[in-house]
Residue frames as qw, qx, qy, qz and C-alpha x, y, z in Angstrom:
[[0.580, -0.231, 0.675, 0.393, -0.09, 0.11, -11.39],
 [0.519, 0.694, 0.409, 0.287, -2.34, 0.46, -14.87],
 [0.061, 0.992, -0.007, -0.107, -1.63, 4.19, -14.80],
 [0.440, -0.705, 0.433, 0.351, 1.91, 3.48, -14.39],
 [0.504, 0.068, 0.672, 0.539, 2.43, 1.38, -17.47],
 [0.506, 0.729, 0.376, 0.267, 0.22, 3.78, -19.50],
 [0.072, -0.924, 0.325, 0.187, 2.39, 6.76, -18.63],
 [0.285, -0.470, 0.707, 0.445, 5.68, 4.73, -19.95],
 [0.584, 0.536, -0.332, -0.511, 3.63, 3.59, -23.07],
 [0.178, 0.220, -0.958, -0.039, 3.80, -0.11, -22.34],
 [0.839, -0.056, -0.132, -0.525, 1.44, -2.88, -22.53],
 [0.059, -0.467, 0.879, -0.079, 2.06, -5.47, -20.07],
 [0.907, 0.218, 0.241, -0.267, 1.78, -8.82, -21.76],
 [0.583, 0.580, -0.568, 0.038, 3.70, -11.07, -23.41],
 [0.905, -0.214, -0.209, 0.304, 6.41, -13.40, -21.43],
 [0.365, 0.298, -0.490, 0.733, 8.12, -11.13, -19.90],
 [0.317, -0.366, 0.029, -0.874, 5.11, -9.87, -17.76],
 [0.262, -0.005, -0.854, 0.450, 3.91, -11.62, -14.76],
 [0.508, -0.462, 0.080, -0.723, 0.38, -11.24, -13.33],
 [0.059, 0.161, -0.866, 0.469, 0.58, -13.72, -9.78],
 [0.600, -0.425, -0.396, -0.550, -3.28, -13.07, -8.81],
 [0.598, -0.461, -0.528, 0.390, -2.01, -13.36, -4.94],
 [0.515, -0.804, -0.167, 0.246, -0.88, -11.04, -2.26],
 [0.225, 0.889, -0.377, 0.131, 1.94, -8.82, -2.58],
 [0.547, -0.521, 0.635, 0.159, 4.10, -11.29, -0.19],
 [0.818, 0.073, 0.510, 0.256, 3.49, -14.12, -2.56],
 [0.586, 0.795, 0.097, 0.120, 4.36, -11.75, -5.86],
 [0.238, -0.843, 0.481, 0.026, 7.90, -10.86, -3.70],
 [0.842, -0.109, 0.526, 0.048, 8.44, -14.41, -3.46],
 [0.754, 0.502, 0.353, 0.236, 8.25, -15.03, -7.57],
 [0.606, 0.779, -0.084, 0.136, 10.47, -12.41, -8.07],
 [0.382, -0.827, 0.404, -0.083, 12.57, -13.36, -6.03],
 [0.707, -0.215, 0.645, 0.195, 13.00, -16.70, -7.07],
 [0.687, 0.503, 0.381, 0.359, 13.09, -15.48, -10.89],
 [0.315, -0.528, -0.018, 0.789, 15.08, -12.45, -9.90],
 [0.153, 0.637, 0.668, 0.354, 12.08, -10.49, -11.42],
 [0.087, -0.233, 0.097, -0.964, 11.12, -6.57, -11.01],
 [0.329, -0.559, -0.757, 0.075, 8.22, -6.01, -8.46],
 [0.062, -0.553, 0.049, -0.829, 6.04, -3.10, -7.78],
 [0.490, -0.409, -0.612, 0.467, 5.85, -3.44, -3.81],
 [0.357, -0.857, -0.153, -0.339, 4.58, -1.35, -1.25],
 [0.150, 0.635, -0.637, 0.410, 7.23, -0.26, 1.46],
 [0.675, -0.287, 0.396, -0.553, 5.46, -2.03, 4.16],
 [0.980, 0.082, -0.005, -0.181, 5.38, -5.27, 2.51],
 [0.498, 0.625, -0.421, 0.430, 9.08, -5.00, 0.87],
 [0.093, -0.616, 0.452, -0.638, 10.10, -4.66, 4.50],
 [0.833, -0.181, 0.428, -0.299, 8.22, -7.52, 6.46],
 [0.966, 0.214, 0.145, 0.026, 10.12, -9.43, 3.72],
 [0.001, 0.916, -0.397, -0.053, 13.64, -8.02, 3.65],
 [0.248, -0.472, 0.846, -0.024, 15.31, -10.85, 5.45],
 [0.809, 0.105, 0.578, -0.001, 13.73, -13.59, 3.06],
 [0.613, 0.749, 0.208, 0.137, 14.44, -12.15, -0.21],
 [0.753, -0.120, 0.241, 0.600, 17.11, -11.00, -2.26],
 [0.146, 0.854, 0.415, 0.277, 15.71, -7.83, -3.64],
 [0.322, -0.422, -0.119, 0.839, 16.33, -4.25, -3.65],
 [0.207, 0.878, 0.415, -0.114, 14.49, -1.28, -4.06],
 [0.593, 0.004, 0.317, 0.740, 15.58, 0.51, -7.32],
 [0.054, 0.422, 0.322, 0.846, 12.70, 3.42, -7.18],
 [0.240, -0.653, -0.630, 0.346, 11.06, 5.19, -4.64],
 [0.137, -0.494, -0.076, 0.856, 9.99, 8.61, -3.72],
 [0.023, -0.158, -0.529, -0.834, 8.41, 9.38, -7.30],
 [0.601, 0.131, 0.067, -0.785, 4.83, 11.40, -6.97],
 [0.646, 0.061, -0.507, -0.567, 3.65, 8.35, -9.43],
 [0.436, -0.025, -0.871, 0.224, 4.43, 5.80, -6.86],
 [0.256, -0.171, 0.367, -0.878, 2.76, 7.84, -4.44],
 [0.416, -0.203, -0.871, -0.161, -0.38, 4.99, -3.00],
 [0.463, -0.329, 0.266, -0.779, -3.08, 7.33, -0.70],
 [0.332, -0.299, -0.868, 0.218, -5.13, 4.89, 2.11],
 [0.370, -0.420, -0.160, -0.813, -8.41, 6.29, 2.97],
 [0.047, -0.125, -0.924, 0.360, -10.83, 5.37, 5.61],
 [0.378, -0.074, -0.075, -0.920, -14.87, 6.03, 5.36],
 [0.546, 0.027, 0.667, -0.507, -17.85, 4.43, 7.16],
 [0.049, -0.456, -0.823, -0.337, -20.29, 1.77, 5.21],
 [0.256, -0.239, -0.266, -0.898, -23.59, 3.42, 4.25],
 [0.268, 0.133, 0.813, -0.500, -26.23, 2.25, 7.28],
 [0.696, 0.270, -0.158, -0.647, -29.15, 2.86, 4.55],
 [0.861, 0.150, -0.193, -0.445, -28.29, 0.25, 3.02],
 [0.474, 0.182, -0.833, 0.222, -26.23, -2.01, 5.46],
 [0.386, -0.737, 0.044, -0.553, -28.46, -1.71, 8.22],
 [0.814, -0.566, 0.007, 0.126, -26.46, -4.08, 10.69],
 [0.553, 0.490, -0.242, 0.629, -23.27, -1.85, 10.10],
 [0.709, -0.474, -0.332, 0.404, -22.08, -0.60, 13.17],
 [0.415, 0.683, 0.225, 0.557, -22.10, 3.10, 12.07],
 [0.305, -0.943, 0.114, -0.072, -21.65, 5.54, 15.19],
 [0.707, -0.610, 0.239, 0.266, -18.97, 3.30, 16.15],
 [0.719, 0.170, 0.261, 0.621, -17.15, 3.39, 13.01],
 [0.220, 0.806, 0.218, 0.504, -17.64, 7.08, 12.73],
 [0.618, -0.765, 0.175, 0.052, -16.04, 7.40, 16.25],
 [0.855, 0.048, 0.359, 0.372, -12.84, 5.27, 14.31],
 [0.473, 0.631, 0.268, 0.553, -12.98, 7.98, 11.56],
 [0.257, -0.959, 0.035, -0.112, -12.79, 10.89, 14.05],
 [0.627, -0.665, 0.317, 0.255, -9.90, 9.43, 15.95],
 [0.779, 0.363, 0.326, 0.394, -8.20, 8.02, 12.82],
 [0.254, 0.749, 0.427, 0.438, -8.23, 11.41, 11.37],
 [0.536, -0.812, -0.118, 0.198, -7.24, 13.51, 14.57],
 [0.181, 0.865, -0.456, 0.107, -4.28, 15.00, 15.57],
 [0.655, -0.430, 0.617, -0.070, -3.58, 12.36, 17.89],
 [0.859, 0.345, 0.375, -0.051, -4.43, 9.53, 15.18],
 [0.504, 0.825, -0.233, 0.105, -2.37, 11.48, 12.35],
 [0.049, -0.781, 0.603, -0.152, 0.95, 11.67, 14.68],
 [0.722, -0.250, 0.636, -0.111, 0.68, 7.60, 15.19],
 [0.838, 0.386, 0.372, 0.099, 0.24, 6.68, 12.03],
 [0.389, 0.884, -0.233, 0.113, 2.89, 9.33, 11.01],
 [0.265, -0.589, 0.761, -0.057, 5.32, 7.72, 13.58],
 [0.945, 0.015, 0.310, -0.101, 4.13, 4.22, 12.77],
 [0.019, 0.545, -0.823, -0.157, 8.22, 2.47, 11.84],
 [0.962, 0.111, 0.169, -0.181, 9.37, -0.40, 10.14],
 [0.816, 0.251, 0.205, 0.478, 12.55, -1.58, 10.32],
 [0.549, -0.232, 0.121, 0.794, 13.15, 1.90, 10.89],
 [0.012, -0.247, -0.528, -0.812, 11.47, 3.50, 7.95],
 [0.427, 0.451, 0.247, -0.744, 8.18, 5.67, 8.36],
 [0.250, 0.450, 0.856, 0.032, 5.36, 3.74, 6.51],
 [0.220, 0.770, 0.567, 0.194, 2.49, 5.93, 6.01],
 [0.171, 0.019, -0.110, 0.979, 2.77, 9.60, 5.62],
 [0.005, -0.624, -0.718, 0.310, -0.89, 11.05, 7.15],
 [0.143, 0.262, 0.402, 0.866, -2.70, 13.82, 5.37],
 [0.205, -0.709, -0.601, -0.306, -5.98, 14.36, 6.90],
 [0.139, -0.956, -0.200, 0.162, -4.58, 17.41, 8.47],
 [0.758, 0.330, 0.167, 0.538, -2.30, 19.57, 7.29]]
């Protein structure tokens, strides 16, 4: 989101600018009930469709673009992580199998995530 306002050369502050300090649901909410702009994820935006009054007026831009990683805790220095098994997680996760679920994974229709870790 920073990155986004420093590309358009705005500093948000002032009273027009909103900073909620909740969840993305509750930040739908407030602009919903101050028919307010809201940078949302698709996933959320969607699990809230039918409460709100909104409508997505940008999508698809590279800048919006919002990667989701996945990567074990360090056993050094957690030693009651639970590290084979999460590296078993990261294997499947990461698969071909894993990729094609989370590439089919719908909402509402729409394709959520778009998987990268094989190409």
């Amino acid at each position: 989101e920073k990155s986004l306002w420093q590309k358009a050369g705005i500093t948000p502050e002032g009273k027009w600018y909103m900073e909620i300090g909740q969840g993305m649901g509750a930040a739908l909410q407030v602009a919903n009930e101050r028919q307010a702009y809201v940078l949302c994820d698709r996933g959320t935006f969607l699990a809230y469709k039918n409460k709100i009054d909104l409508i997505i007026l940008s999508e698809g831009d590279a800048l919006l673009f919002n990667p989701y990683g996945i990567m074990a805790v360090n056993p050094a220095r957690y030693s009651h992580v639970k590290y084979i098994e999460a590296m078993q997680l990261i294997a499947w996760v990461t698969s071909v199998e894993g990729q094609k679920i989370i590439g089919e994974y719908k909402k509402e229709g729409e394709i959520l995530f778009h998987p990268m870790a094989i190409k």
